[in-house]
N, C-alpha and C positions, 0 to 999 in steps of 0.2 A: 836518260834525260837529255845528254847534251846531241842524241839522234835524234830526238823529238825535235829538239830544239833548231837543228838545221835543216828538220823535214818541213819545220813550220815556216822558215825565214824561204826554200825553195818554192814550194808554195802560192811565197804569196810575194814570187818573183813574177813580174809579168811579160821577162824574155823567154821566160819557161812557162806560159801557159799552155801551150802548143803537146810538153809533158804529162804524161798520163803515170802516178805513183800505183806501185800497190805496196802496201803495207799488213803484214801479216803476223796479227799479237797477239796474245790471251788476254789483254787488259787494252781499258779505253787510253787512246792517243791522249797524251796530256799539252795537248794545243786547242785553240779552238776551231772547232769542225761543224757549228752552228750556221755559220755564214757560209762556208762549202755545201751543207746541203740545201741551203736555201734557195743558192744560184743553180742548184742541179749539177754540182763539180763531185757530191759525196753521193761513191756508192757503198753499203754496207753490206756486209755478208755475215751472216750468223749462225747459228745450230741451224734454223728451223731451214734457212735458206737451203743448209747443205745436208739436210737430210736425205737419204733414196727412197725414191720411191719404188712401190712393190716390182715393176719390171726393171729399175736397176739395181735393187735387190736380189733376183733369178741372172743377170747380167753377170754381178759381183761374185757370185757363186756358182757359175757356170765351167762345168770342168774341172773344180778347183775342191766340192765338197759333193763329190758322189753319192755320200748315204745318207744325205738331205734330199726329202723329197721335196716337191716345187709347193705344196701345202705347207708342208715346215720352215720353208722359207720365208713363206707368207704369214705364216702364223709369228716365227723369228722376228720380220720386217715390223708387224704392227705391235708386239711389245717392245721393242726399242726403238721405237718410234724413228724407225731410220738411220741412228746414228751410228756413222758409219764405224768412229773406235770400238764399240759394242760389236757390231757384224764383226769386222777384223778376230777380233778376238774370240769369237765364235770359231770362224772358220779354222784360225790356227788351233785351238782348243778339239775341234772335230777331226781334222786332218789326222792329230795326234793320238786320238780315243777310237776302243774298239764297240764303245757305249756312246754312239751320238746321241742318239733317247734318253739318256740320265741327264745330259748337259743342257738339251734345248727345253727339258722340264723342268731344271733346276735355275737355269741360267740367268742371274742379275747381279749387282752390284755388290754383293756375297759373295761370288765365285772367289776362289783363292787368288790367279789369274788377271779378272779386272780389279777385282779390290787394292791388289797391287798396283798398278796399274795407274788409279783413279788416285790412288796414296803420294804415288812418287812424281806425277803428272799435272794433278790439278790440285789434291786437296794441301799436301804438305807446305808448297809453296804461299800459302794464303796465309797472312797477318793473324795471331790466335786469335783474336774477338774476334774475326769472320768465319775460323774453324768455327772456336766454341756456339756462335749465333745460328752456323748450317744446321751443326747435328742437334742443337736445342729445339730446332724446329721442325724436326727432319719429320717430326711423327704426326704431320698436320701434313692435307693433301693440298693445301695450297695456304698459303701467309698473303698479308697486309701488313701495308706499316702499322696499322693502330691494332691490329691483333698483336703482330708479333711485341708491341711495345707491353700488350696489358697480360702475355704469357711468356717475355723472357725475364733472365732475372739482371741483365745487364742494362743501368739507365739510362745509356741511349742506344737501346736499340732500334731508334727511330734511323741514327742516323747510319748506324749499320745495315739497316734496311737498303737508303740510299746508297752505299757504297758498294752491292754486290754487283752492278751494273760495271764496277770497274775491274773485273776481272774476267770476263769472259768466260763467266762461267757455262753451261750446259742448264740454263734456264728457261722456263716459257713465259711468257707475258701474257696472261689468258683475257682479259679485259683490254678496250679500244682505251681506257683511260690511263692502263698501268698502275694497277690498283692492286690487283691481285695477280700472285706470280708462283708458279710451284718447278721444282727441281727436276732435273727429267729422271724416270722412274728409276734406269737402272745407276744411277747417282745417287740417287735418295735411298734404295737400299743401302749404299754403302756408308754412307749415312746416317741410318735407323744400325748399321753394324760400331757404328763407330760412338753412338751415343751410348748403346747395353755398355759397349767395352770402358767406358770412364764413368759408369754407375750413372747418367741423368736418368732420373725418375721419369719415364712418359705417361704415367698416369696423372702425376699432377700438371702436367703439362696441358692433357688434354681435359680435365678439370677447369682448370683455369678458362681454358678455347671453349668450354661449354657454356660456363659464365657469361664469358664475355658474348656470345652470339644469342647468350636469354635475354643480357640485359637491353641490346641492340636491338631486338624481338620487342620486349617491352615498349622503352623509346618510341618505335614505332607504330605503334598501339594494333600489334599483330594479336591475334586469337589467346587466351591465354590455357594451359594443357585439360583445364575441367573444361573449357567450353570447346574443348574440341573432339572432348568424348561423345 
């Protein structure tokens, strides 16, 4: 906090505008940074920014993962959507294995490897209402505030909702409104691994997530299932 707090006051020193900051955290800056991007002073970098794409993907593994072909690369690349702790973890995982074809077919946020990994890195560190809220919702392919509020069983999970932005998590924001937002995949397996392991029920979870998308159907005065036979 009190580095926040001197990065803020430099800032918005105007002998030091001339200074270019980088700041590099898992959680949002607790100053405010509204007024920075408005003047075009904030630049943001995030998962999606720093994703590879397919040829720095073949780049990243060149040399370095021989019994990878350049299709398994490709195919590697597009289910972890680029992120590069995922590749890493690959390649060291490959290097070490005489079965690269058991890994790159099994390979997500299960692995023994990254689930560690994801454990000791991203998820252990988080507040338990933001644990318990991840893996409650782990088994839905994308959340909203007003879903996840009408299938958690925590009563505000609205405002849990808003607070995952403050960690930097491995999130996509699939909507121009930020409305709807889902986990990136090989996260959310370890997360579909971490909800079995403390017994949540995902069937009534995804109960619930039915309901609520009939009654919103309804509301709407969308088709109803006899008149769409």
């Amino acid at each position: 906090m009190r580095q926040e707090s001197l990065l803020a006051k430099l800032l918005a020193a105007k002998d030091l505008a001339h200074v270019k900051f980088v700041l590099i955290s898992r959680s949002v800056p607790r100053f405010p940074i509204s007024a920075l991007r408005l003047t075009g002073e904030l630049r943001q970098i995030g998962v999606a920014d720093l994703s590879f794409s397919d040829t720095e993907a073949q780049e990243f593994f060149a040399g370095r993962a021989e019994k990878l072909t350049r299709e398994q690369i490709g195919e590697l690349n597009k289910r972890t959507e680029g992120w590069a702790v995922a590749l890493q973890m690959v390649r060291v995982l490959v290097a070490e294995s005489n079965d690269s074809a058991s890994i790159l077919e099994s390979f997500d946020g299960s692995n023994a490897e990254m689930a560690r990994y994801l454990s000791e890195q991203v998820f252990s560190s988080l507040p338990s209402d933001i644990q318990h809220f991840l893996i409650e919702t782990a088994s839905l392919p994308a959340i909203s505030r007003t879903l996840a509020t009408a299938i958690s069983s925590s009563p505000d999970a609205a405002t849990l909702f808003n607070r995952l932005t403050n960690y930097a998590l491995p999130i996509t924001v699939l909507d121009a409104q930020g409305i709807w937002i889902r986990c990136h995949p090989v996260f959310n397996s370890f997360l579909k691994e971490e909800a079995e392991r403390v017994g949540i029920e995902t069937i009534d979870i995804l109960r619930k997530a039915a309901g609520w998308f009939e009654a919103r159907r309804l509301r709407s005065g969308g088709p109803s299932r006899s008149a769409g036979r």
